[in-house]
C-alpha positions as CSV (number, residue, x, y, z in Angstrom):
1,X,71.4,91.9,88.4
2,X,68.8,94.4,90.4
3,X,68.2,98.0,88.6
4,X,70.5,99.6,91.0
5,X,73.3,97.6,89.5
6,X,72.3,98.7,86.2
7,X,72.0,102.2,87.3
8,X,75.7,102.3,89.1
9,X,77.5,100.9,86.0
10,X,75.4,103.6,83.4
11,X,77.2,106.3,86.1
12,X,80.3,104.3,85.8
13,X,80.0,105.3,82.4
14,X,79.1,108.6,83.2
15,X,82.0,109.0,85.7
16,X,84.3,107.9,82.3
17,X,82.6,111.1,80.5
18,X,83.5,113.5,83.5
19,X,87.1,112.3,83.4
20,X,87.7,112.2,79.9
21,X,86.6,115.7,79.9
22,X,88.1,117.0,82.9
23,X,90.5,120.0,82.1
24,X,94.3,118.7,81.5
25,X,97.9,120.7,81.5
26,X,98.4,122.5,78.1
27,X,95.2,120.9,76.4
28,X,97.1,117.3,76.3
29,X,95.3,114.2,77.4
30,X,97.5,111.6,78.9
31,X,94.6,110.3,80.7
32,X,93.5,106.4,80.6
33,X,90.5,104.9,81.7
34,X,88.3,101.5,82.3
35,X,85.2,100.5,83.7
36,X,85.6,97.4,85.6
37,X,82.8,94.9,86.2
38,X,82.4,90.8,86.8
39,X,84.9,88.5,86.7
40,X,87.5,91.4,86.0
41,X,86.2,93.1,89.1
42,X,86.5,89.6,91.2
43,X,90.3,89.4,89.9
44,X,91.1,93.0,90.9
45,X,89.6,92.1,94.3
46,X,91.6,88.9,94.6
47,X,94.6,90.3,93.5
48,X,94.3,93.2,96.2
49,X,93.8,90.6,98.6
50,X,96.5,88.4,97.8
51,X,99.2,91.9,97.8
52,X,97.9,92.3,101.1
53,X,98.6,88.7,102.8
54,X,102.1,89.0,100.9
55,X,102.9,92.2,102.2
56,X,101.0,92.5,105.3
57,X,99.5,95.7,104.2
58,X,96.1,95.2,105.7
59,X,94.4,98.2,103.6
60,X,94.9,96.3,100.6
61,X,93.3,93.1,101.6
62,X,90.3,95.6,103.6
63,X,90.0,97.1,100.1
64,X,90.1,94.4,98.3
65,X,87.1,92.8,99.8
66,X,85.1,95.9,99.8
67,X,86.1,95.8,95.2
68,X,84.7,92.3,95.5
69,X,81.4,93.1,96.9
70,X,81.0,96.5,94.3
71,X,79.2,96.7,91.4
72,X,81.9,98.5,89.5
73,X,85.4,99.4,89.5
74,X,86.2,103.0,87.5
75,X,90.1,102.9,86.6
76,X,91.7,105.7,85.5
77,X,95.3,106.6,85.0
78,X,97.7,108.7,83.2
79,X,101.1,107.9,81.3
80,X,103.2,110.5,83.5
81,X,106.7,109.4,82.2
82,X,106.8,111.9,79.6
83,X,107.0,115.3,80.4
84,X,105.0,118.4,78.7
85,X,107.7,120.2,77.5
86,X,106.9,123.2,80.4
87,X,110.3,122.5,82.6
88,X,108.3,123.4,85.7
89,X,110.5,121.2,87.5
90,X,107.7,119.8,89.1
91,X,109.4,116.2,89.0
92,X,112.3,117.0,90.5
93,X,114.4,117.7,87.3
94,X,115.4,121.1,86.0
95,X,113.9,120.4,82.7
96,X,111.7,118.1,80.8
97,X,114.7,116.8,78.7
98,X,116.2,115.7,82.3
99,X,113.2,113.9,83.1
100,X,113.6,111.7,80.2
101,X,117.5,111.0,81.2
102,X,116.5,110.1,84.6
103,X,113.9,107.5,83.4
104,X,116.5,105.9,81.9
105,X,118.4,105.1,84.6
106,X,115.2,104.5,87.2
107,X,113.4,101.3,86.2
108,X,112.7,100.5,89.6
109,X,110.9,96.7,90.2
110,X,108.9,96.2,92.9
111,X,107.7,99.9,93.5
112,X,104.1,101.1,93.4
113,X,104.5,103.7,91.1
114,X,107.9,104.3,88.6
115,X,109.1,107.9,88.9
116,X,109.6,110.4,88.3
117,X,106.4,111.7,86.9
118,X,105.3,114.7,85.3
119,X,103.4,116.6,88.2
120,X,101.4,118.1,85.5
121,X,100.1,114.8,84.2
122,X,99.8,113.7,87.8
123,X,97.6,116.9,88.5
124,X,95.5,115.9,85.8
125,X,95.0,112.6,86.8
126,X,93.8,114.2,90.2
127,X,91.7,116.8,88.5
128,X,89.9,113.7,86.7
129,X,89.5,111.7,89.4
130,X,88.0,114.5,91.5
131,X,85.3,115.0,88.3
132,X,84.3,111.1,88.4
133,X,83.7,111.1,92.0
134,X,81.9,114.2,91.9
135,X,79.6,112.5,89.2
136,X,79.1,109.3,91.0
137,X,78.3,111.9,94.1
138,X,75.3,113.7,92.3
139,X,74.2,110.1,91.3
140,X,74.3,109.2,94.9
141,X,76.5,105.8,94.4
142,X,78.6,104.9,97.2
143,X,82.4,105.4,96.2
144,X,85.8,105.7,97.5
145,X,88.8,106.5,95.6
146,X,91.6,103.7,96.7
147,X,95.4,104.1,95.5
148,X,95.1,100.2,96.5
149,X,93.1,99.4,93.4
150,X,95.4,101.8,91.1
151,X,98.4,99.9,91.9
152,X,97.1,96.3,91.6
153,X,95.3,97.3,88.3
154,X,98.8,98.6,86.5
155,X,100.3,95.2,87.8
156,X,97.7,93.3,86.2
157,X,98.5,95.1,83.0
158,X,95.5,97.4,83.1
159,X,95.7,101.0,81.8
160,X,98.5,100.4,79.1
161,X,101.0,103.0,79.3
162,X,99.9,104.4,82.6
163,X,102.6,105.1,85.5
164,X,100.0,106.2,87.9
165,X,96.5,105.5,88.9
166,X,93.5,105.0,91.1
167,X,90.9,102.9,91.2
168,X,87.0,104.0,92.3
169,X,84.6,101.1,93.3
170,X,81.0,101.6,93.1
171,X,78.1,100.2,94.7
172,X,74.7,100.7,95.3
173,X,73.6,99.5,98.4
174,X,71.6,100.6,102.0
175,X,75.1,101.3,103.9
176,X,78.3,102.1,102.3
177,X,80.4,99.8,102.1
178,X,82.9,101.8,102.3
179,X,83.1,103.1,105.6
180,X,83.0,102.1,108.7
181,X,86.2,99.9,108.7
182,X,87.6,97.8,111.8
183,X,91.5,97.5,111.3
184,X,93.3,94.7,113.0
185,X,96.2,97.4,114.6
């Protein structure tokens, strides 16, 4: 464990704060979130890495590695099956009440995300992400938001109740890790 270490996963923390508080769609939080670290952070990694050999999506497997060598893993997602009540039709139903009848009928295995979603939940879930990353950015830690992460987390039973979400590794290091990617294709 070096201070740097230390320092990312007290900004981890901090990113939590930023999201927690981040605005959300007629003042209701539907928002979920974890901070991922050790052997939990080594799982997630594995896990990405094994969806990606089984799928042939390289990203996952790239991303995967890059969890596995972080120092940190912030989570956060949002239960976006239950609408707000605002029929904005934002989901592609006329009205909230809709929404609910469609889930019914739309368990679908197998997907990365089950729809439909409230977009207003959904926008909240980007509005907190953005506020985690812009923390870890005035902290200067190393970050990359990865839809990868998101879905391997809900499939490992992460973020109870969420139907969408992202994952943002951390690291503090001389280069970012993040970058500078060589793609087979």
């Amino acid at each position: 464990m070096t201070t740097e270490t230390d320092a990312v996963k007290s900004v981890a923390g901090l990113m939590a704060l930023a999201a927690r508080t981040a605005p959300k769609a007629v003042g209701i939080d539907s928002i979920s979130i974890e901070v991922v670290t050790g052997k939990d952070l080594k799982l997630l990694g594995d896990e990405m890495i094994r969806m990606a050999e089984e799928s042939g999506v390289e990203f996952f497997g790239i991303n995967g590695r890059q969890v596995k060598e972080s120092d940190a893993c912030v989570l956060i997602g949002v239960a976006g099956r239950q609408g707000l009540g605002a029929d904005c039709s934002g989901c592609g139903y006329a009205t909230c009440v809709e929404m609910a009848e469609a889930l019914k009928k739309t368990r679908k295995k197998g997907t990365a995300y089950a729809g439909p979603n409230c977009v207003l939940k959904v926008s909240d879930l980007g509005i907190a992400v953005g506020s985690a990353v812009k923390t870890a950015s005035i902290h200067n830690v190393d970050n990359r938001i990865m839809y990868s992460a998101g879905v391997v987390a809900l499939k490992l039973g992460r973020l109870k109740g969420c139907s969408v979400a992202y994952g943002i590794p951390l690291k503090a290091s001389g280069k970012n890790i993040f970058f500078d990617i060589q793609f087979k294709h």
